[in-house]
Backbone as JSON Lines, residues from 0, in Angstrom:
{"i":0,"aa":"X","n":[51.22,138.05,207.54],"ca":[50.13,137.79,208.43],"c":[49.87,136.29,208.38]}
{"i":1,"aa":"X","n":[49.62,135.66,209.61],"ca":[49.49,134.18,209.69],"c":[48.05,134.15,210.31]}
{"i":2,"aa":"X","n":[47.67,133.02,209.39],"ca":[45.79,133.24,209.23],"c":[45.74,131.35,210.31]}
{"i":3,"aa":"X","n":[44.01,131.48,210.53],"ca":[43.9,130.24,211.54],"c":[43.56,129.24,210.3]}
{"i":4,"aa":"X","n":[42.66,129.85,210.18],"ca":[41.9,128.73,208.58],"c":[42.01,129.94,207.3]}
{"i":5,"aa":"X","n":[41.6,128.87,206.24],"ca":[41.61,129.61,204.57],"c":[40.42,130.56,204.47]}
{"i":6,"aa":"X","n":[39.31,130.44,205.59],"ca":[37.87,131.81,204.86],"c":[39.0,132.94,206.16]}
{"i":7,"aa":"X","n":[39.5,132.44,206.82],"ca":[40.62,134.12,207.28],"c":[41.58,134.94,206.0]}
{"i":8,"aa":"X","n":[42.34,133.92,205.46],"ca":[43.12,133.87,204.65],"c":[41.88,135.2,203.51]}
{"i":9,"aa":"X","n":[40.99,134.37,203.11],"ca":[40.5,134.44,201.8],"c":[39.75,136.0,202.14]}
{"i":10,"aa":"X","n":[39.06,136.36,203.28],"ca":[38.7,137.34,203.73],"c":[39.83,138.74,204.0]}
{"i":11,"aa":"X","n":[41.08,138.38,204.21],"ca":[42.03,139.61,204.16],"c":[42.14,139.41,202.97]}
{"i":12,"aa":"X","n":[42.19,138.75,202.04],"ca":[42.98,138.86,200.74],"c":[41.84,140.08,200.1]}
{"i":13,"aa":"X","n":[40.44,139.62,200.22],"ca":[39.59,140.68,199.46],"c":[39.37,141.73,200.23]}
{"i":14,"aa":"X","n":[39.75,142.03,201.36],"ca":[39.48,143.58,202.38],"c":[40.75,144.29,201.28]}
{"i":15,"aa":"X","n":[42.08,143.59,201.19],"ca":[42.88,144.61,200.95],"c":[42.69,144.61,199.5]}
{"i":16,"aa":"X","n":[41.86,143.5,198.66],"ca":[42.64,143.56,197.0],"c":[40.92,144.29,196.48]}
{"i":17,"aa":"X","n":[40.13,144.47,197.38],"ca":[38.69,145.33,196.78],"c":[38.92,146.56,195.85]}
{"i":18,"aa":"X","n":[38.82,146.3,194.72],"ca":[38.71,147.43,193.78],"c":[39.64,147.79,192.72]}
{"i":19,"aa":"X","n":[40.32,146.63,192.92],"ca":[41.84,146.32,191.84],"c":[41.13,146.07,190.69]}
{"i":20,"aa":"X","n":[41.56,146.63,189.8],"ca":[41.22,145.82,188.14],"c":[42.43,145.3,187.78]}
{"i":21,"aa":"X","n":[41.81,143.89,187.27],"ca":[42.74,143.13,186.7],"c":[42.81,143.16,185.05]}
{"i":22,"aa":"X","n":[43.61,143.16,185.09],"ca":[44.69,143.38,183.62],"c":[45.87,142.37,182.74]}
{"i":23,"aa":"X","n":[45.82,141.45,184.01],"ca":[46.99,140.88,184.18],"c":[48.0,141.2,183.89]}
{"i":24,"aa":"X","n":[48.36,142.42,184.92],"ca":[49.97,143.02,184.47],"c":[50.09,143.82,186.42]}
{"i":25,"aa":"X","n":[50.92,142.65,186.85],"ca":[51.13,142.57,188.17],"c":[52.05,144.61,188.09]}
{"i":26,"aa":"X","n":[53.12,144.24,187.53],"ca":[54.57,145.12,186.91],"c":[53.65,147.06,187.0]}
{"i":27,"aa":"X","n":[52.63,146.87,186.24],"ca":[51.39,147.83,185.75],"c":[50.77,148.55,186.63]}
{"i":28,"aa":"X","n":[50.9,147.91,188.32],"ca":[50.03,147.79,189.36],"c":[48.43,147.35,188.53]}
{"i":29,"aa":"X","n":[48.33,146.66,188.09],"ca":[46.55,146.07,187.71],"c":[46.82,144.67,187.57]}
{"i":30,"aa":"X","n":[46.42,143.86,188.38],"ca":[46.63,142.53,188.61],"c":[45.08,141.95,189.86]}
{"i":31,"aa":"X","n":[44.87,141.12,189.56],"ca":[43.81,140.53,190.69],"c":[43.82,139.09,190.22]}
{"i":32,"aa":"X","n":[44.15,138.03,191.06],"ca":[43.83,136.66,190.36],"c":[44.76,135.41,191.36]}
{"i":33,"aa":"X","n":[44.96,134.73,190.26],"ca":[45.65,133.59,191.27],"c":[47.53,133.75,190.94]}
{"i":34,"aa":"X","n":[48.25,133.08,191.67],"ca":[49.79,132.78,190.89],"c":[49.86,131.11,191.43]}
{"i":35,"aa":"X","n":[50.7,130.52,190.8],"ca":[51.31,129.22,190.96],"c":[52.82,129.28,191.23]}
{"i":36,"aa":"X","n":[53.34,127.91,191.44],"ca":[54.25,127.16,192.19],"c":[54.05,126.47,191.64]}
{"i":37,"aa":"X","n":[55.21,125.99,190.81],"ca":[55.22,124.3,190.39],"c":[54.52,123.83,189.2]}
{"i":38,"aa":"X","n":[53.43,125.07,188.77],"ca":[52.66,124.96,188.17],"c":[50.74,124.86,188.43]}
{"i":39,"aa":"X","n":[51.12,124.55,189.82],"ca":[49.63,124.59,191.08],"c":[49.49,125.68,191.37]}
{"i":40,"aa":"X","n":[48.36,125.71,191.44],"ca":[47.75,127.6,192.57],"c":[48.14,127.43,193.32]}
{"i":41,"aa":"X","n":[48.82,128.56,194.23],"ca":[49.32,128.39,195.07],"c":[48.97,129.85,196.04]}
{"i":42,"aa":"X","n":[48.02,129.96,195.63],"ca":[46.62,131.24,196.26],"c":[46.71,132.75,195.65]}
{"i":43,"aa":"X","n":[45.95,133.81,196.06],"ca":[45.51,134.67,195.48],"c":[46.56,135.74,195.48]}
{"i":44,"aa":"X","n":[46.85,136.76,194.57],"ca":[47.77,138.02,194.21],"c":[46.88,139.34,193.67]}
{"i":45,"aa":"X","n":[47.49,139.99,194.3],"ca":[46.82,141.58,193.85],"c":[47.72,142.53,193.68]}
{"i":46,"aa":"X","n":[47.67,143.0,193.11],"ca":[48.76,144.03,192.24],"c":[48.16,145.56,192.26]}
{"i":47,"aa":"X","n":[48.6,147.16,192.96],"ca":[47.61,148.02,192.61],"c":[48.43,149.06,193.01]}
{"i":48,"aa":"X","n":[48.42,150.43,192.55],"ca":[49.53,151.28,192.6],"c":[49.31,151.87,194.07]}
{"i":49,"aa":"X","n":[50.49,152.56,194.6],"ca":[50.44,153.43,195.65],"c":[50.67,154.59,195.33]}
{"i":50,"aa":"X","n":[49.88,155.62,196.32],"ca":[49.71,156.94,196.0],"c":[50.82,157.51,195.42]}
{"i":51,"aa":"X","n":[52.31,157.14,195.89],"ca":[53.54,157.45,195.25],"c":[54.27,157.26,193.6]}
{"i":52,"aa":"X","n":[52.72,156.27,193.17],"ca":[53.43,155.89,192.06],"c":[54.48,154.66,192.07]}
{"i":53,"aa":"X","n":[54.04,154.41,193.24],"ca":[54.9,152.7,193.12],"c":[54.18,151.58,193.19]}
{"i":54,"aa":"X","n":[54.49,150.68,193.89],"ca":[53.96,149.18,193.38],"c":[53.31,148.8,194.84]}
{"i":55,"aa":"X","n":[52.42,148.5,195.0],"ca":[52.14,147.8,196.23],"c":[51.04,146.39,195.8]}
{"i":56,"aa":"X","n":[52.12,145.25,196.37],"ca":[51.63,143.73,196.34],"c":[50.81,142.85,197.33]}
{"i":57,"aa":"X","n":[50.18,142.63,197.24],"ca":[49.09,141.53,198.28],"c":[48.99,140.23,197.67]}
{"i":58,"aa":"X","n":[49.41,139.11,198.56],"ca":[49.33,137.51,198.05],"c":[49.46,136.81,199.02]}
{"i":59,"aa":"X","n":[48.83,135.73,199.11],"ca":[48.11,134.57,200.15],"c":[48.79,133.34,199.49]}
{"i":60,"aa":"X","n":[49.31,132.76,200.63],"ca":[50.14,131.68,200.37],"c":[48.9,130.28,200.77]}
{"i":61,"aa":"X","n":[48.15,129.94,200.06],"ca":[47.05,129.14,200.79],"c":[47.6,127.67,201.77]}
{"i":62,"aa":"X","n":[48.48,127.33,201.27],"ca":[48.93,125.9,201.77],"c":[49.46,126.48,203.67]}
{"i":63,"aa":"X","n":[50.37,127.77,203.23],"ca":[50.82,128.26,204.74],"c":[49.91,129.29,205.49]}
{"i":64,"aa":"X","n":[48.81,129.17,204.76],"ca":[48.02,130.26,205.69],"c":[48.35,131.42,206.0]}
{"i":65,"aa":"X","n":[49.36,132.16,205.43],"ca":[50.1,133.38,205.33],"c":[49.46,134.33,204.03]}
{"i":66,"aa":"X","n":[49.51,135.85,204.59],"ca":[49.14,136.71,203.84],"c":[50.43,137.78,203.82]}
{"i":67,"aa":"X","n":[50.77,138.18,202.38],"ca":[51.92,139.19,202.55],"c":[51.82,139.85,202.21]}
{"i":68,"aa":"X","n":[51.84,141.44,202.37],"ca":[51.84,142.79,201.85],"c":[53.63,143.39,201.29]}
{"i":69,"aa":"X","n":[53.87,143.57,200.39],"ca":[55.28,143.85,200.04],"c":[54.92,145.38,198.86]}
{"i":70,"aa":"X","n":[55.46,146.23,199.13],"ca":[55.55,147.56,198.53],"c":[56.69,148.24,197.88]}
{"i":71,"aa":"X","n":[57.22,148.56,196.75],"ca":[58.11,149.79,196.18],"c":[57.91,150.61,195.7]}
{"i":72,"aa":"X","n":[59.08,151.09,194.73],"ca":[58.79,152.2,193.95],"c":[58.88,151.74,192.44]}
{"i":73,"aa":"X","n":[59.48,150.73,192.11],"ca":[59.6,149.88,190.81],"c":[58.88,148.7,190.86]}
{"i":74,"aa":"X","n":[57.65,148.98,189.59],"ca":[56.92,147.67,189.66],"c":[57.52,146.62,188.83]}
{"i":75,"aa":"X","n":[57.95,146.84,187.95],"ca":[58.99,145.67,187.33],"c":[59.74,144.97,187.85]}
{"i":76,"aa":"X","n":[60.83,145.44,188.88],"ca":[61.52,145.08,189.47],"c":[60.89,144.02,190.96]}
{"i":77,"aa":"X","n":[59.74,144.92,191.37],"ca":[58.64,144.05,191.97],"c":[58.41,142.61,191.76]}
{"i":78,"aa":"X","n":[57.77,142.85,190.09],"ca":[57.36,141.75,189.66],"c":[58.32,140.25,189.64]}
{"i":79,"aa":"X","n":[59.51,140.71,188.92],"ca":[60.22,140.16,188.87],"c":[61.24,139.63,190.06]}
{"i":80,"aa":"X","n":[61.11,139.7,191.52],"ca":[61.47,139.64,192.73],"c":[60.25,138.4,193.14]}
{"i":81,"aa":"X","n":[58.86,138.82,193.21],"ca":[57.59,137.86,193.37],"c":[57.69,136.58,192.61]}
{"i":82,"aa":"X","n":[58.43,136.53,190.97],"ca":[58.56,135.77,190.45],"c":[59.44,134.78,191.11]}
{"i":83,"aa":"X","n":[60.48,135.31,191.05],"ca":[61.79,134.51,191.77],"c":[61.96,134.17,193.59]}
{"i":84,"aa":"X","n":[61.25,135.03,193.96],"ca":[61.36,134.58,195.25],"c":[60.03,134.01,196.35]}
{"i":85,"aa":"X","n":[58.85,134.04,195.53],"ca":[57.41,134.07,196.72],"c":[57.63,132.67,197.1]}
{"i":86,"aa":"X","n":[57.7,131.79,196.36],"ca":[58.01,130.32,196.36],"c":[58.59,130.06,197.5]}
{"i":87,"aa":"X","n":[59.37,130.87,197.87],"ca":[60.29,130.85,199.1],"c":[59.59,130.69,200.96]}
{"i":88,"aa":"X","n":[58.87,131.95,200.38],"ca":[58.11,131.73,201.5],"c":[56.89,130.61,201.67]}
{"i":89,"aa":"X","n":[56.53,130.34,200.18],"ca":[55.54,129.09,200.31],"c":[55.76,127.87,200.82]}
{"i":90,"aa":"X","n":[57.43,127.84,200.61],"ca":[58.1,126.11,200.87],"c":[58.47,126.8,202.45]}
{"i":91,"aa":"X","n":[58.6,127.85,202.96],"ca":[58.72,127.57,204.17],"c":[60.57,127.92,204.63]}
{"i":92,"aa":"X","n":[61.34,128.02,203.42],"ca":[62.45,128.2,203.63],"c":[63.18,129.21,203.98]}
């Protein structure tokens, strides 16, 4: 989802991430908070299970004004995909 300004951005991020407990364990589905790039925030992540028992992800790319919803059935494998690849979409590539 491509947002106009950041209170768009910041307003889907909490419609969809309302009621997540954070844990900090994205993998867990219980995650709510920020992630980085580079070592910078690089905007908000929510982590929270789906009725199936899989993984469903929400994260706001703040610099691109983009919001992404990404879902499986393996949250580890999840996690570790978000790790290695969100960056991707942040730089735009």
């Amino acid at each position: 989802m491509r947002f106009a300004d950041a209170a768009s951005a910041r307003a889907w991020f909490t419609f969809w991430t309302s009621g997540i407990v954070d844990e900090n364990n994205c993998a867990a589905s219980r995650r709510l908070g920020t992630w980085k790039y580079n070592n910078v925030n690089a905007g908000g992540i929510g982590c929270t299970a789906t009725t199936g028992g899989g993984l469903r992800m929400f994260w706001v790319i703040d610099s691109a004004l983009v919001g992404v919803i990404a879902e499986g059935s393996d949250g580890t494998t999840m996690d570790a995909w978000f790790r290695k690849w969100a960056y991707v979409v942040s730089s735009g590539d």
